[in-house]
Each structure stands twice: as C-alpha cells, then as structure tokens.
C-alpha positions as CSV (number, residue, x, y, z in Angstrom):
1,X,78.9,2.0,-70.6
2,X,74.8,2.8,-69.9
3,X,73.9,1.6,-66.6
4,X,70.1,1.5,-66.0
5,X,68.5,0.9,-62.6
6,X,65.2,-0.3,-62.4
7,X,63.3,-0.4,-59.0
8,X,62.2,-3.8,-58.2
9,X,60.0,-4.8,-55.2
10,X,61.0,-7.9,-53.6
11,X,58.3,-9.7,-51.7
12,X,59.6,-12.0,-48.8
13,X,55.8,-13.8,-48.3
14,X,56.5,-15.9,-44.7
15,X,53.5,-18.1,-43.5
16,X,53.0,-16.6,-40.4
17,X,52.9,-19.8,-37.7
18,X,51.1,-20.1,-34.8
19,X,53.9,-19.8,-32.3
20,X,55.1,-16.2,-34.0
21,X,51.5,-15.3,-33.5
22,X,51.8,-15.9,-29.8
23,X,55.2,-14.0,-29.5
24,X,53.6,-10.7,-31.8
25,X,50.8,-11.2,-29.1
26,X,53.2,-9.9,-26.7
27,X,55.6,-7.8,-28.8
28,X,53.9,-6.8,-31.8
29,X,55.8,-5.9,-34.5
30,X,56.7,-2.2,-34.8
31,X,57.2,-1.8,-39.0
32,X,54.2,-1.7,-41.6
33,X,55.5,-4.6,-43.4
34,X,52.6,-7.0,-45.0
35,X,52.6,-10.6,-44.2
36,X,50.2,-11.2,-46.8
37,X,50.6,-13.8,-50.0
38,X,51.2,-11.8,-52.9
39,X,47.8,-12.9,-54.4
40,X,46.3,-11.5,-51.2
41,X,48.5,-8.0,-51.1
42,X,47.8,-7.4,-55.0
43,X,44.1,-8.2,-54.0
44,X,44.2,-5.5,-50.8
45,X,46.2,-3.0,-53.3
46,X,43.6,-3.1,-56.0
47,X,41.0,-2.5,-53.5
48,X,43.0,0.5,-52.2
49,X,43.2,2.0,-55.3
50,X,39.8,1.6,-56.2
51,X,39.0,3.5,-53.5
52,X,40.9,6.3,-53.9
53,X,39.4,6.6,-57.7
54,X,36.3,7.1,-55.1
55,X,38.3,9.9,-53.4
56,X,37.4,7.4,-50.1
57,X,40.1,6.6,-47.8
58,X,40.8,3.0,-46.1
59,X,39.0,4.7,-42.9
60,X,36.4,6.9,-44.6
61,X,35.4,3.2,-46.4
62,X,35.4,1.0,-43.0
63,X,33.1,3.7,-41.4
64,X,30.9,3.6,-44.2
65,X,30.6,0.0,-44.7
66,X,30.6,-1.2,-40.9
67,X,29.0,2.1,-39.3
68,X,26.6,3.7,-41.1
69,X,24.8,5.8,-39.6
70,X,21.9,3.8,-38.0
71,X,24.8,1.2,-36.9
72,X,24.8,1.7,-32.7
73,X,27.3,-0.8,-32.1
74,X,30.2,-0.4,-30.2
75,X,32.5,-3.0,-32.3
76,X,32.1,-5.3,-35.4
77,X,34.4,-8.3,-35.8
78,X,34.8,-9.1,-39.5
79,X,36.7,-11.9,-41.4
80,X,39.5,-9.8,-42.5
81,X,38.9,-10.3,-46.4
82,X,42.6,-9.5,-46.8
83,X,44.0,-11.9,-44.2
84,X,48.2,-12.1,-43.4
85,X,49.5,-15.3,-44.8
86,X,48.7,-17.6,-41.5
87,X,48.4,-21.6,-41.3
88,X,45.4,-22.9,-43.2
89,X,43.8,-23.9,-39.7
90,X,43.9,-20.4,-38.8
91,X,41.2,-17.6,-39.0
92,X,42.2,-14.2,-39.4
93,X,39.2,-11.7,-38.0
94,X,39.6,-8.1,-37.1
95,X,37.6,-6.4,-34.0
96,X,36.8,-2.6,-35.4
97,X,35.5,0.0,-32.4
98,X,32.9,2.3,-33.9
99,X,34.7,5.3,-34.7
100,X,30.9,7.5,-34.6
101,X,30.1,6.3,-30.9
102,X,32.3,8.2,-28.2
103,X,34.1,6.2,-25.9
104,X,36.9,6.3,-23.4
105,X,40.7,6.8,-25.3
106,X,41.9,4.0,-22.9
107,X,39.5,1.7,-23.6
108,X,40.8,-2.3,-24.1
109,X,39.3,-3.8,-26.8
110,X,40.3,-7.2,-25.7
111,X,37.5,-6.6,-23.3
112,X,34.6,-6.3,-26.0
113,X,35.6,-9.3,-27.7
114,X,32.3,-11.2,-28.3
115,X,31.1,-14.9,-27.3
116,X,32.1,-17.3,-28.4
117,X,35.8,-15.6,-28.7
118,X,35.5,-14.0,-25.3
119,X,35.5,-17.7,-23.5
120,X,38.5,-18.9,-26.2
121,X,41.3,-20.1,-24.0
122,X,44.7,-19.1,-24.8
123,X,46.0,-21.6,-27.4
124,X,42.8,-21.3,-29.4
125,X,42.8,-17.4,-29.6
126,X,46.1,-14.8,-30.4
127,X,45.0,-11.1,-30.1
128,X,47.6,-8.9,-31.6
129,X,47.3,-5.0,-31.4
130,X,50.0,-3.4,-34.2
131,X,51.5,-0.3,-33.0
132,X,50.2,3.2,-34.6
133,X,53.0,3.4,-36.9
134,X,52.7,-0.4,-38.0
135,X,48.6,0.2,-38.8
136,X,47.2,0.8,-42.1
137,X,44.7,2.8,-41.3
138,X,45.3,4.1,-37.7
139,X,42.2,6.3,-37.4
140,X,40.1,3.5,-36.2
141,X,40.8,1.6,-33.4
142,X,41.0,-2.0,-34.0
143,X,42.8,-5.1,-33.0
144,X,43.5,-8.4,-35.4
145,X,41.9,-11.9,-33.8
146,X,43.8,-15.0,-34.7
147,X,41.7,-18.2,-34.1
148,X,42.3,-21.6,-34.7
C-alpha cells in the first residue's frame, strides 16, 4: 500500500471583534499567526515576494517608501494596505517610528500618536504593540491603531 502525504495549509480566518481588540490591547498576542482574510494574506504574500525578486526586505521597503531620505519625520501613520480581518466599522492604521532619525530605545509610541487619534477616547481607539517575536518585520518600531 503507497501512502502519500501532502502538506496542506489550513487557514482558520477569525474576524477579529472589537472586544478581542481591547483584551490584545493589554495582552498582545505572543505567536506570528495572521489574522488576515485569505484574500488579504495572499495579497500581503504576493507583495512579499515581489519584493524579494527586488532583493528588498519588508523593512528595507517601509524605509524607502515612508522615509526617504529628505523625510524628517519622526512617525508616519498609514492605512495598513494589508489590514487583519477586523469588523467592517473598524480601521486598521499602523504608527511607523522613522528608523533614519535617532531616538531614545524606550521611547512610547503611544505618545506620538497624532490628532485627531491622540484625543480618541478609549472605546473609539485600541493600540496594540505585537511582541518582537510576533512582528513581521521587527526592525522598525511600530505599533497597529484600531479605530472605529
């Protein structure tokens, strides 16, 4: 009898509510596990690979496109074009800290969120920060906005 094992990849997509938002906000989660829909994660995986065709990294590519060189901001918040699978009320936005401008290791990027998100109050704004091993691309600081 021929046994043959193929390799499958299941994808569990969960809509990622509000409330677990809010809990992640104050335990983040500690894997590298997508909550993305599957149209969104092929999309992200495509654009990953088109990169490295480039030779670029996921970090090389965010420096480039958000900090070039004449760029003397300290952070860019951008519509994460690859957004986890959230509510449909729900924007997904990621604050980036300009990885070609020194600044303190400690620093708090919840503190450089800019207005209008700075004066959001709590059930209009989750700020989740994914732990170094749960980040995609962990050379640049950055922390995912929630807003609804």
């Amino acid at each position: 009898m021929l046994y043959v094992f193929i390799n499958l990849y299941i994808y569990i997509y969960i809509m990622i509510t509000w409330e677990l938002l809010k809990k992640y906000e104050l335990m983040p989660p500690k894997s590298s596990k997508t909550y993305r829909t599957k149209e969104i994660n092929d999309a992200y995986e495509n654009h990953k690979n088109k990169l490295k065709q480039q030779n670029l990294t996921l970090s090389k590519y965010i420096t480039k496109t958000l900090f070039n060189n004449n760029n003397k901001e300290l952070v860019r918040l951008e519509l994460n074009p690859f957004s986890y699978n959230v509510d449909e009320n729900v924007s997904h936005f990621i604050l980036w800290l300009n990885p070609l401008i020194e600044h303190p290791n400690n620093i708090d990027l919840k503190t450089l969120i800019p207005y209008p998100y700075s004066e959001y109050t709590d059930d209009k704004i989750a700020i989740i920060s994914n732990s170094l091993d749960a980040r995609s691309i962990p050379e640049i600081e950055h922390i995912h906005l929630f807003i609804r």
